[in-house]
N, C-alpha and C positions, 0 to 999 in steps of 0.2 A: 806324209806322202801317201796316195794310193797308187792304184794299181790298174785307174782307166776306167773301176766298174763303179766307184765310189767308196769302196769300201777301204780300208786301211790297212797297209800291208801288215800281211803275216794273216789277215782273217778270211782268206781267201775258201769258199769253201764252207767256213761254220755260219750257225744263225745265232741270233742272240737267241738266251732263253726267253721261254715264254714266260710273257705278262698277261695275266688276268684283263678284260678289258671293263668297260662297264658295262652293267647288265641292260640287258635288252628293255624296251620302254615297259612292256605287259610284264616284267619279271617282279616276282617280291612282295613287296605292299602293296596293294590299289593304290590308284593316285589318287582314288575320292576319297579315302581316309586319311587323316594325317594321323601319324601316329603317335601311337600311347604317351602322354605324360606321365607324371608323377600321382602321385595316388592322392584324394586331396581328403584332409583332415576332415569325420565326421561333424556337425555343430552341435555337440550332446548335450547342449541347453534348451535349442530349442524342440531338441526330441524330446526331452523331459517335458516341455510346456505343451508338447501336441501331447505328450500321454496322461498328462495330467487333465488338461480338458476333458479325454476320451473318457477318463475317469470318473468327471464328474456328469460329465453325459449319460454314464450308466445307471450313478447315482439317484440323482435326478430321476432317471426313469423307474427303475428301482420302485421306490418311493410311493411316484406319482402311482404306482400298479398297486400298489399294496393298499392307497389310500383309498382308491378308487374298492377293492374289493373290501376294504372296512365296510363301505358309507354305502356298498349294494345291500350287505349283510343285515345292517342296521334298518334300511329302509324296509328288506324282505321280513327282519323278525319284526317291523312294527307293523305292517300287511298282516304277517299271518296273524299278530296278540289281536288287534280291531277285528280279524274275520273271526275270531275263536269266540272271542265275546260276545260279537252280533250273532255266535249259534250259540251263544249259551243262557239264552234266554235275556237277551236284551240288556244287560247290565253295562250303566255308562260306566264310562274309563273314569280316575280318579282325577280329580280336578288337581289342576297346578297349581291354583292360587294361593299364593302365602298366606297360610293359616297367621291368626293375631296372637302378639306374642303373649303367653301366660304371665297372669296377671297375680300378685299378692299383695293382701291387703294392708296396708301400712307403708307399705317398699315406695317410696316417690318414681323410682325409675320404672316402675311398671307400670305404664301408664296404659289403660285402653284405648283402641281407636278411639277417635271421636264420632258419639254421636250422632246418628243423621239427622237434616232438618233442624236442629235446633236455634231455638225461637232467639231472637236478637234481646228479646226484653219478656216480660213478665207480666204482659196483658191480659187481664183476667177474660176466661171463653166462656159466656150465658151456657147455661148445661144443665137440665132436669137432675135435680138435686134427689139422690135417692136414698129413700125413709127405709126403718128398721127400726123393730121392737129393741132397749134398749135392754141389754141382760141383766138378770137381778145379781146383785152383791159381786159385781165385779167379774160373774164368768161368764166365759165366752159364749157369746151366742149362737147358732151350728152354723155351720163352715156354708162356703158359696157351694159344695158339692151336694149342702140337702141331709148332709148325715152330720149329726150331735159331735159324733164321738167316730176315730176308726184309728187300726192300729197305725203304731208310731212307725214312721219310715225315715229314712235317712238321703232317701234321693229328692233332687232340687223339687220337682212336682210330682204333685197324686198318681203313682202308677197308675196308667191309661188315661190322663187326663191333664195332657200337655199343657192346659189354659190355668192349671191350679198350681200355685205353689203351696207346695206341702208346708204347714205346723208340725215341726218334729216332735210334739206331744199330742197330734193328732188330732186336736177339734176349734181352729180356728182358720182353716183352708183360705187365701188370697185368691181369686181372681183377676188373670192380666187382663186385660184391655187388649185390643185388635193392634194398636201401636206400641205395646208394650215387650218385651221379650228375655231370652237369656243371653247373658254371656261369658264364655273360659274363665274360670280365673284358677289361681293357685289353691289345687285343693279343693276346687267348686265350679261354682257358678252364682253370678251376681243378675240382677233384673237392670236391664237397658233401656234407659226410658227417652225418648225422641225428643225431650220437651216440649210438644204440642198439647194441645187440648184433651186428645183422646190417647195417650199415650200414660199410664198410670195401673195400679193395682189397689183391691178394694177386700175389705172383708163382708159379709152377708149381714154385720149391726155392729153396731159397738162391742170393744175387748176390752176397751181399759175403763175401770169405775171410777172419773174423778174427782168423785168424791170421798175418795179412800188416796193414799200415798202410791206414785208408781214411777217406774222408772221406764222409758224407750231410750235405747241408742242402737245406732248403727253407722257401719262403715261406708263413706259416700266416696266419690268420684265424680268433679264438676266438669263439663265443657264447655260451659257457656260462664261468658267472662260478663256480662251486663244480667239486668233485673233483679226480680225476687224469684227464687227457687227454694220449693219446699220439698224437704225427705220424707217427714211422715207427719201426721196430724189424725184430727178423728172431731166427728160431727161434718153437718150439712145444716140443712137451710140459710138462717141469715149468717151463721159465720160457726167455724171452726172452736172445738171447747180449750183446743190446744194443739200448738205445731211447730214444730224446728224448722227451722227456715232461715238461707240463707240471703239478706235484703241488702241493698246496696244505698238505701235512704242517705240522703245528704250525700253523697259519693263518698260514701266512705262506706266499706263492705263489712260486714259483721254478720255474725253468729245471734239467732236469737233464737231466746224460749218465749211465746206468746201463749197467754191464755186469758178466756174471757170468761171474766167475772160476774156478766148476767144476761139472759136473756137477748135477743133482739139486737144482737151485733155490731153494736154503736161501736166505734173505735172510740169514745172516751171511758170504758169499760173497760178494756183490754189493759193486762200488767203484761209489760214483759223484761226477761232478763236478756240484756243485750250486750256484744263484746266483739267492737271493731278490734282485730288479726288479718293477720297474712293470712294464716291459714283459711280466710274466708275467701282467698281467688281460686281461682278455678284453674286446673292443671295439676291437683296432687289429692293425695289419698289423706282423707280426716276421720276422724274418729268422732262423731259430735253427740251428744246425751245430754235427755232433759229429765228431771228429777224433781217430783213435787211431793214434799214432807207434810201428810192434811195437819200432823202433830202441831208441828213450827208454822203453819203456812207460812211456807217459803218452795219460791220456786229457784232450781239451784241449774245455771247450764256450763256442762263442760263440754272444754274442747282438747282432742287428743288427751281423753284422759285426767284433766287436770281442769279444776275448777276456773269458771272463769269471769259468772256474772251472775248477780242471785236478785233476787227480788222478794218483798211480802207483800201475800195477796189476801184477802179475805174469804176466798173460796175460789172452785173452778164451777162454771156452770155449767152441768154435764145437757150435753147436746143429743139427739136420738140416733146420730148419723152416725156411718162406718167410720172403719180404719181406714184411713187411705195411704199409699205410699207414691211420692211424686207430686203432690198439689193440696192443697189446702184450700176452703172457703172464707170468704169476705162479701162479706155487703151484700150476701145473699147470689155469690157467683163463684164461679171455679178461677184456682190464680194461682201464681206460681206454679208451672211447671218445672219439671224438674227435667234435667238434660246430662245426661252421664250416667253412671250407675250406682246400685244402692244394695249392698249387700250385708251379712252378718247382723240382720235384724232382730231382736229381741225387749222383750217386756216382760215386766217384774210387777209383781202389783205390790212393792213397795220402794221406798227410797231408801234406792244404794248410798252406803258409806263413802266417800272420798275414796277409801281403800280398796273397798269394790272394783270402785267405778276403773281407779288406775292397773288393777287387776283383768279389767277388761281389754286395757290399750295394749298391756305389757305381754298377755297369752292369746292377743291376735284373733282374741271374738271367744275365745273360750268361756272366760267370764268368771264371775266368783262361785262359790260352790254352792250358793241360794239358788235352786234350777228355775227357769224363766217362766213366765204364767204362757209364754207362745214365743216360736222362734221361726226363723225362714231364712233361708240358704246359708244356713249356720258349716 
Protein backbone atom coordinates (compact mmCIF):
# COMPACT_ATOMS: atom_id res chain seq x y z
CA UNK A 1 0.00 0.00 0.00
CA UNK A 2 1.08 3.70 -0.28
CA UNK A 3 0.12 6.74 0.83
CA UNK A 4 -1.02 8.65 -2.54
CA UNK A 5 2.76 10.04 -2.76
CA UNK A 6 4.17 6.82 -4.17
CA UNK A 7 6.01 5.89 -1.46
CA UNK A 8 5.05 3.00 0.95
CA UNK A 9 3.58 3.47 4.09
CA UNK A 10 5.34 3.83 7.16
CA UNK A 11 8.31 5.91 4.86
CA UNK A 12 6.65 8.77 4.86
CA UNK A 13 8.92 11.49 5.45
CA UNK A 14 12.67 9.57 5.18
CA UNK A 15 14.95 9.38 2.07
CA UNK A 16 16.69 6.37 1.09
CA UNK A 17 20.25 6.58 1.79
CA UNK A 18 22.63 7.88 -0.57
CA UNK A 19 24.18 5.95 -3.27
CA UNK A 20 27.20 6.92 -4.92
CA UNK A 21 26.20 7.64 -8.61
CA UNK A 22 28.63 7.35 -11.52
CA UNK A 23 31.35 9.49 -12.08
CA UNK A 24 31.11 12.45 -14.07
CA UNK A 25 32.35 11.81 -18.03
CA UNK A 26 35.83 14.20 -17.40
CA UNK A 27 36.36 12.31 -13.79
CA UNK A 28 39.37 9.76 -13.37
CA UNK A 29 41.15 8.24 -16.19
CA UNK A 30 41.37 10.10 -19.60
CA UNK A 31 39.32 8.39 -22.06
CA UNK A 32 42.30 8.68 -24.52
CA UNK A 33 44.17 6.20 -22.49
CA UNK A 34 43.01 2.79 -21.70
CA UNK A 35 44.43 1.63 -18.96
CA UNK A 36 47.32 -0.05 -17.56
CA UNK A 37 47.71 -3.81 -18.17
CA UNK A 38 49.78 -6.18 -16.91
CA UNK A 39 53.36 -5.74 -17.00
CA UNK A 40 54.69 -7.77 -20.03
CA UNK A 41 57.75 -10.25 -19.58
CA UNK A 42 61.22 -8.72 -20.65
CA UNK A 43 62.56 -11.03 -23.99
CA UNK A 44 66.21 -11.51 -22.21
CA UNK A 45 67.38 -13.43 -25.17
CA UNK A 46 67.11 -11.11 -27.43
CA UNK A 47 68.80 -8.36 -25.16
CA UNK A 48 71.66 -10.76 -24.93
CA UNK A 49 71.85 -10.91 -28.80
CA UNK A 50 71.57 -7.04 -29.14
CA UNK A 51 74.50 -6.77 -26.54
CA UNK A 52 76.27 -9.20 -27.80
CA UNK A 53 76.48 -7.56 -31.27
CA UNK A 54 77.22 -4.26 -29.42
CA UNK A 55 80.13 -6.12 -28.31
CA UNK A 56 81.36 -7.16 -31.20
CA UNK A 57 80.85 -3.82 -32.74
CA UNK A 58 83.31 -2.42 -30.30
CA UNK A 59 85.62 -5.15 -30.91
CA UNK A 60 85.74 -4.85 -34.19
CA UNK A 61 86.47 -1.32 -33.87
CA UNK A 62 88.93 -1.97 -31.24
CA UNK A 63 91.06 -3.56 -33.47
CA UNK A 64 90.49 -2.05 -36.69
CA UNK A 65 92.15 1.41 -34.47
CA UNK A 66 94.98 -0.27 -33.21
CA UNK A 67 95.74 -1.99 -36.65
CA UNK A 68 95.41 1.02 -38.29
CA UNK A 69 98.14 2.75 -35.75
CA UNK A 70 100.50 -0.46 -36.09
CA UNK A 71 100.78 0.04 -39.98
CA UNK A 72 101.02 4.37 -39.57
CA UNK A 73 104.03 3.41 -37.16
CA UNK A 74 105.64 1.03 -39.53
CA UNK A 75 105.22 3.11 -42.60
CA UNK A 76 106.55 6.48 -40.42
CA UNK A 77 109.76 4.34 -38.98
CA UNK A 78 110.48 3.30 -42.65
CA UNK A 79 110.18 7.09 -43.87
CA UNK A 80 112.45 8.22 -41.23
CA UNK A 81 115.33 4.71 -41.76
CA UNK A 82 115.29 5.77 -45.95
CA UNK A 83 115.62 9.63 -44.93
CA UNK A 84 118.48 8.86 -42.27
CA UNK A 85 120.30 6.88 -44.80
CA UNK A 86 119.82 9.24 -47.79
CA UNK A 87 121.76 11.94 -45.10
CA UNK A 88 124.22 9.60 -44.16
CA UNK A 89 126.02 9.75 -47.02
CA UNK A 90 124.19 7.89 -49.57
CA UNK A 91 124.32 4.30 -48.34
CA UNK A 92 121.70 1.86 -50.19
CA UNK A 93 119.32 -0.05 -47.88
CA UNK A 94 120.31 -3.73 -47.76
CA UNK A 95 119.08 -5.81 -50.46
CA UNK A 96 116.18 -8.57 -49.94
CA UNK A 97 117.21 -10.96 -52.09
CA UNK A 98 117.75 -14.38 -50.87
CA UNK A 99 121.21 -14.86 -50.53
CA UNK A 100 122.35 -18.79 -52.19
CA UNK A 101 122.16 -21.24 -49.82
CA UNK A 102 125.87 -22.26 -48.45
CA UNK A 103 127.35 -24.63 -50.15
CA UNK A 104 129.83 -27.99 -48.96
CA UNK A 105 131.81 -29.80 -50.72
CA UNK A 106 130.83 -33.38 -51.03
CA UNK A 107 127.10 -32.81 -49.35
CA UNK A 108 124.85 -33.67 -52.65
CA UNK A 109 122.09 -31.63 -51.07
CA UNK A 110 124.13 -28.47 -51.39
CA UNK A 111 123.79 -27.80 -54.51
CA UNK A 112 124.62 -24.12 -56.11
CA UNK A 113 122.44 -22.14 -58.13
CA UNK A 114 122.76 -22.86 -61.52
CA UNK A 115 125.04 -21.36 -63.60
CA UNK A 116 124.08 -18.61 -65.95
CA UNK A 117 124.29 -19.03 -69.82
CA UNK A 118 125.43 -22.27 -69.84
CA UNK A 119 126.19 -23.63 -73.07
CA UNK A 120 123.85 -26.60 -74.31
CA UNK A 121 126.90 -28.61 -75.78
CA UNK A 122 130.59 -28.45 -75.81
CA UNK A 123 131.45 -26.54 -79.17
CA UNK A 124 134.91 -25.71 -79.31
CA UNK A 125 135.29 -21.24 -79.54
CA UNK A 126 138.59 -20.40 -82.20
CA UNK A 127 140.63 -18.18 -79.27
CA UNK A 128 144.22 -16.85 -79.68
CA UNK A 129 145.98 -19.53 -77.96
CA UNK A 130 148.22 -17.89 -75.25
CA UNK A 131 152.23 -18.86 -75.26
CA UNK A 132 154.41 -18.95 -72.10
CA UNK A 133 157.96 -19.90 -71.19
CA UNK A 134 157.63 -23.34 -69.87
CA UNK A 135 159.24 -23.54 -66.32
CA UNK A 136 162.46 -25.44 -65.69
CA UNK A 137 162.12 -28.78 -63.61
CA UNK A 138 158.59 -28.67 -62.78
CA UNK A 139 158.38 -25.04 -60.89
CA UNK A 140 156.15 -22.77 -61.23
CA UNK A 141 156.51 -20.06 -63.51
CA UNK A 142 155.53 -16.33 -61.75
CA UNK A 143 152.11 -15.82 -61.04
CA UNK A 144 149.68 -13.66 -63.60
CA UNK A 145 150.33 -10.70 -60.93
CA UNK A 146 154.22 -10.31 -62.41
CA UNK A 147 155.75 -11.46 -59.01
CA UNK A 148 157.82 -14.93 -58.79
CA UNK A 149 157.17 -15.49 -55.32
CA UNK A 150 154.81 -13.41 -52.31
CA UNK A 151 153.65 -14.16 -49.04
CA UNK A 152 151.23 -17.04 -48.46
CA UNK A 153 147.62 -15.96 -47.85
CA UNK A 154 144.58 -17.76 -47.02
CA UNK A 155 141.90 -15.45 -48.67
CA UNK A 156 140.12 -16.80 -51.97
CA UNK A 157 142.12 -13.91 -54.09
CA UNK A 158 145.47 -11.67 -53.92
CA UNK A 159 144.53 -9.00 -51.50
CA UNK A 160 143.74 -6.06 -53.84
CA UNK A 161 143.47 -7.88 -56.69
CA UNK A 162 139.85 -9.31 -57.00
CA UNK A 163 140.82 -10.90 -60.65
CA UNK A 164 143.73 -13.26 -58.95
CA UNK A 165 143.01 -16.20 -57.16
CA UNK A 166 145.47 -16.66 -54.69
CA UNK A 167 148.20 -19.93 -54.64
CA UNK A 168 148.19 -20.48 -50.87
CA UNK A 169 151.97 -21.20 -51.28
CA UNK A 170 152.18 -17.98 -52.91
CA UNK A 171 153.66 -18.17 -56.49
CA UNK A 172 151.39 -19.57 -59.00
CA UNK A 173 148.42 -16.73 -58.93
CA UNK A 174 145.31 -17.78 -61.39
CA UNK A 175 143.75 -15.15 -63.40
CA UNK A 176 139.81 -15.09 -63.89
CA UNK A 177 138.60 -14.30 -67.17
CA UNK A 178 135.86 -11.33 -67.54
CA UNK A 179 133.12 -14.33 -67.25
CA UNK A 180 134.55 -16.04 -64.60
CA UNK A 181 133.85 -15.41 -60.83
CA UNK A 182 133.31 -16.51 -57.01
CA UNK A 183 130.95 -18.17 -55.35
CA UNK A 184 129.64 -19.06 -51.19
CA UNK A 185 130.51 -22.07 -50.27
CA UNK A 186 130.86 -23.89 -46.82
CA UNK A 187 134.08 -22.61 -45.45
CA UNK A 188 135.01 -20.77 -48.78
CA UNK A 189 134.54 -19.89 -51.85
CA UNK A 190 134.53 -21.87 -55.24
CA UNK A 191 135.22 -20.31 -59.06
CA UNK A 192 131.80 -20.12 -61.07
CA UNK A 193 132.28 -20.53 -64.40
CA UNK A 194 129.45 -19.61 -67.21
CA UNK A 195 130.38 -22.38 -69.57
CA UNK A 196 131.01 -19.98 -72.58
CA UNK A 197 134.03 -19.36 -74.17
CA UNK A 198 135.28 -16.55 -72.18
CA UNK A 199 134.28 -17.66 -68.89
CA UNK A 200 137.64 -19.75 -67.34
CA UNK A 201 140.89 -19.19 -65.22
CA UNK A 202 144.60 -19.35 -66.37
CA UNK A 203 147.97 -19.46 -64.89
CA UNK A 204 150.95 -16.98 -66.43
CA UNK A 205 152.91 -20.87 -68.12
CA UNK A 206 152.91 -23.93 -67.22
CA UNK A 207 152.95 -25.55 -63.35
CA UNK A 208 152.92 -29.07 -63.79
CA UNK A 209 156.28 -30.80 -65.49
CA UNK A 210 154.95 -33.81 -67.34
CA UNK A 211 157.52 -35.08 -67.58
CA UNK A 212 158.00 -35.82 -64.02
CA UNK A 213 154.93 -37.77 -61.88
CA UNK A 214 151.98 -35.49 -60.61
CA UNK A 215 148.86 -35.38 -59.27
CA UNK A 216 145.64 -32.64 -59.94
CA UNK A 217 142.33 -33.13 -58.36
CA UNK A 218 139.54 -30.97 -57.40
CA UNK A 219 136.18 -30.71 -56.21
CA UNK A 220 133.58 -29.93 -59.27
CA UNK A 221 129.96 -29.01 -59.34
CA UNK A 222 128.28 -29.66 -63.02
CA UNK A 223 125.17 -27.83 -64.47
CA UNK A 224 125.10 -28.65 -67.59
CA UNK A 225 123.82 -32.03 -68.32
CA UNK A 226 125.06 -32.42 -72.32
CA UNK A 227 128.79 -32.15 -74.06
CA UNK A 228 132.35 -32.20 -72.96
CA UNK A 229 133.25 -30.15 -69.98
CA UNK A 230 136.63 -29.68 -68.70
CA UNK A 231 137.93 -28.92 -64.98
CA UNK A 232 141.49 -28.31 -65.46
CA UNK A 233 144.11 -29.13 -68.19
CA UNK A 234 147.49 -27.38 -69.07
CA UNK A 235 149.01 -26.56 -72.63
CA UNK A 236 147.78 -24.68 -75.82
CA UNK A 237 148.43 -24.54 -79.27
CA UNK A 238 147.37 -27.73 -81.28
CA UNK A 239 146.15 -29.43 -78.12
CA UNK A 240 146.25 -29.88 -74.33
CA UNK A 241 149.42 -32.07 -72.64
CA UNK A 242 146.67 -33.31 -70.26
CA UNK A 243 143.01 -32.65 -68.97
CA UNK A 244 140.08 -34.02 -66.77
CA UNK A 245 137.30 -33.84 -68.52
CA UNK A 246 133.92 -34.73 -68.26
CA UNK A 247 132.67 -36.24 -72.20
CA UNK A 248 129.55 -37.65 -72.89
CA UNK A 249 131.07 -39.67 -76.32
CA UNK A 250 128.79 -42.38 -77.48
CA UNK A 251 125.94 -41.04 -74.87
CA UNK A 252 127.22 -42.55 -72.45
CA UNK A 253 129.00 -39.89 -69.83
CA UNK A 254 132.18 -40.63 -68.19
CA UNK A 255 135.11 -39.40 -66.49
CA UNK A 256 138.40 -39.05 -68.27
CA UNK A 257 142.03 -38.63 -67.90
CA UNK A 258 143.46 -37.63 -71.49
CA UNK A 259 146.96 -36.94 -72.28
CA UNK A 260 149.05 -36.52 -75.40
CA UNK A 261 151.78 -38.41 -76.18
CA UNK A 262 153.34 -36.27 -78.92
CA UNK A 263 153.52 -33.31 -80.51
CA UNK A 264 151.00 -31.87 -83.06
CA UNK A 265 147.65 -32.99 -81.45
CA UNK A 266 146.49 -35.62 -83.59
CA UNK A 267 143.82 -37.54 -81.64
CA UNK A 268 145.47 -40.77 -82.59
CA UNK A 269 148.22 -39.77 -80.07
CA UNK A 270 146.21 -39.23 -77.26
CA UNK A 271 145.81 -42.25 -74.24
CA UNK A 272 143.29 -41.70 -72.09
CA UNK A 273 141.78 -43.32 -68.85
CA UNK A 274 138.28 -43.44 -69.12
CA UNK A 275 135.14 -44.58 -66.70
CA UNK A 276 131.40 -44.29 -67.70
CA UNK A 277 129.59 -43.47 -63.80
CA UNK A 278 126.64 -41.78 -62.53
CA UNK A 279 128.75 -39.65 -60.91
CA UNK A 280 129.53 -38.30 -64.44
CA UNK A 281 125.85 -36.32 -64.59
CA UNK A 282 125.71 -33.27 -63.80
CA UNK A 283 123.65 -32.09 -60.45
CA UNK A 284 126.03 -33.42 -57.57
CA UNK A 285 129.26 -32.75 -56.02
CA UNK A 286 132.56 -35.14 -57.44
CA UNK A 287 135.59 -35.35 -56.33
CA UNK A 288 137.72 -36.27 -59.67
CA UNK A 289 141.81 -36.86 -59.83
CA UNK A 290 144.24 -37.58 -62.39
CA UNK A 291 147.54 -39.18 -61.48
CA UNK A 292 150.43 -39.87 -63.74
CA UNK A 293 153.25 -42.35 -62.23
CA UNK A 294 156.60 -41.05 -65.06
CA UNK A 295 158.05 -44.46 -62.93
CA UNK A 296 155.17 -47.01 -64.09
CA UNK A 297 153.86 -44.81 -67.02
CA UNK A 298 150.52 -45.12 -66.03
CA UNK A 299 147.99 -42.81 -66.09
CA UNK A 300 145.65 -43.56 -63.12
CA UNK A 301 141.83 -41.48 -62.76
CA UNK A 302 139.80 -41.48 -59.72
CA UNK A 303 136.60 -40.69 -59.10
CA UNK A 304 135.27 -39.55 -55.57
CA UNK A 305 138.22 -40.83 -54.24
CA UNK A 306 138.46 -44.22 -55.43
CA UNK A 307 140.29 -45.59 -58.41
CA UNK A 308 138.61 -45.88 -61.35
CA UNK A 309 140.39 -46.23 -64.86
CA UNK A 310 144.03 -46.41 -65.54
CA UNK A 311 145.92 -46.46 -68.61
CA UNK A 312 149.94 -47.02 -69.85
CA UNK A 313 151.25 -44.44 -71.82
CA UNK A 314 154.79 -43.87 -73.11
CA UNK A 315 155.30 -40.44 -71.98
CA UNK A 316 153.20 -37.07 -71.77
CA UNK A 317 154.27 -34.52 -74.28
CA UNK A 318 154.75 -31.43 -72.31
CA UNK A 319 153.11 -28.55 -74.18
CA UNK A 320 154.42 -24.69 -73.44
CA UNK A 321 150.83 -23.51 -72.45
CA UNK A 322 149.23 -22.50 -69.16
CA UNK A 323 147.13 -24.20 -66.50
CA UNK A 324 143.81 -23.56 -67.40
CA UNK A 325 140.71 -24.36 -65.20
CA UNK A 326 137.34 -24.66 -67.12
CA UNK A 327 138.39 -25.77 -70.77
CA UNK A 328 140.91 -27.52 -72.38
CA UNK A 329 142.53 -27.31 -76.08
CA UNK A 330 141.94 -29.67 -79.12
CA UNK A 331 142.90 -29.38 -82.71
CA UNK A 332 144.37 -26.31 -82.12
CA UNK A 333 141.04 -24.44 -80.40
CA UNK A 334 139.51 -23.88 -76.97
CA UNK A 335 136.61 -26.80 -75.94
CA UNK A 336 134.92 -27.90 -73.37
CA UNK A 337 133.73 -25.26 -71.28
CA UNK A 338 133.07 -25.90 -68.17
CA UNK A 339 129.57 -24.78 -66.49
CA UNK A 340 129.10 -25.01 -62.67
CA UNK A 341 131.87 -24.60 -60.22
CA UNK A 342 135.34 -25.94 -59.41
CA UNK A 343 136.78 -25.67 -56.14
CA UNK A 344 139.45 -27.38 -53.65
CA UNK A 345 141.94 -27.23 -56.36
CA UNK A 346 145.41 -28.75 -55.92
CA UNK A 347 148.63 -30.28 -57.46
CA UNK A 348 151.38 -32.37 -56.40
CA UNK A 349 154.22 -32.88 -58.42
CA UNK A 350 154.00 -36.52 -57.71
CA UNK A 351 151.63 -39.52 -57.73
CA UNK A 352 149.47 -39.87 -54.93
CA UNK A 353 149.03 -43.26 -53.30
CA UNK A 354 145.44 -44.72 -53.57
CA UNK A 355 145.49 -43.82 -49.88
CA UNK A 356 146.25 -40.32 -50.51
CA UNK A 357 144.11 -39.88 -53.01
CA UNK A 358 141.02 -41.46 -50.49
CA UNK A 359 142.48 -39.15 -47.87
CA UNK A 360 141.58 -36.40 -49.92
CA UNK A 361 137.74 -37.44 -50.39
CA UNK A 362 137.31 -38.49 -46.80
CA UNK A 363 138.97 -34.88 -45.06
CA UNK A 364 136.87 -32.83 -47.65
CA UNK A 365 139.97 -31.22 -49.71
CA UNK A 366 142.40 -31.36 -46.89
CA UNK A 367 144.49 -33.81 -48.53
CA UNK A 368 147.35 -36.04 -47.48
CA UNK A 369 150.25 -34.62 -45.36
CA UNK A 370 152.61 -34.31 -48.79
CA UNK A 371 151.72 -30.38 -49.01
CA UNK A 372 150.73 -29.50 -52.72
CA UNK A 373 153.30 -27.94 -55.31
CA UNK A 374 149.97 -25.10 -55.67
CA UNK A 375 146.52 -24.77 -54.29
CA UNK A 376 143.31 -22.41 -54.83
CA UNK A 377 140.43 -21.97 -52.89
CA UNK A 378 141.48 -24.59 -50.62
Amino acid sequence: MTDGTGHPHGTLGQQAPWQPGPPPPAFGQPSAFPPPGAAAEPDWAALADRNEAQGRRRRVWIVSAVSAVCVLGIVAGAVALTSHRAEGGGQAAPSTAASPPALAFGDPSAAPEASPAASASGTPSASASVSATAAPSGKPAASASGAATRAPVTTPTVPGKPTLLADHAGHADLTMSGEAGLKPVSGGHALSLRGTAGSYAQSAGPLVDTGRSFTASAWVYLDAADGPRTVISQGDGAGSSFDLTRDDAGGQKAWTLRVQTAGGGAESTVVQARAVSPAAAAGQWVLVTGAYDAGQKTVTLYVNGASAASAKVPGIWAGSGPLELGRSRRQNAWTAPWAGVIGHIQLWDKALTPAEIAKVKSDGGAGPASPPLASWLV
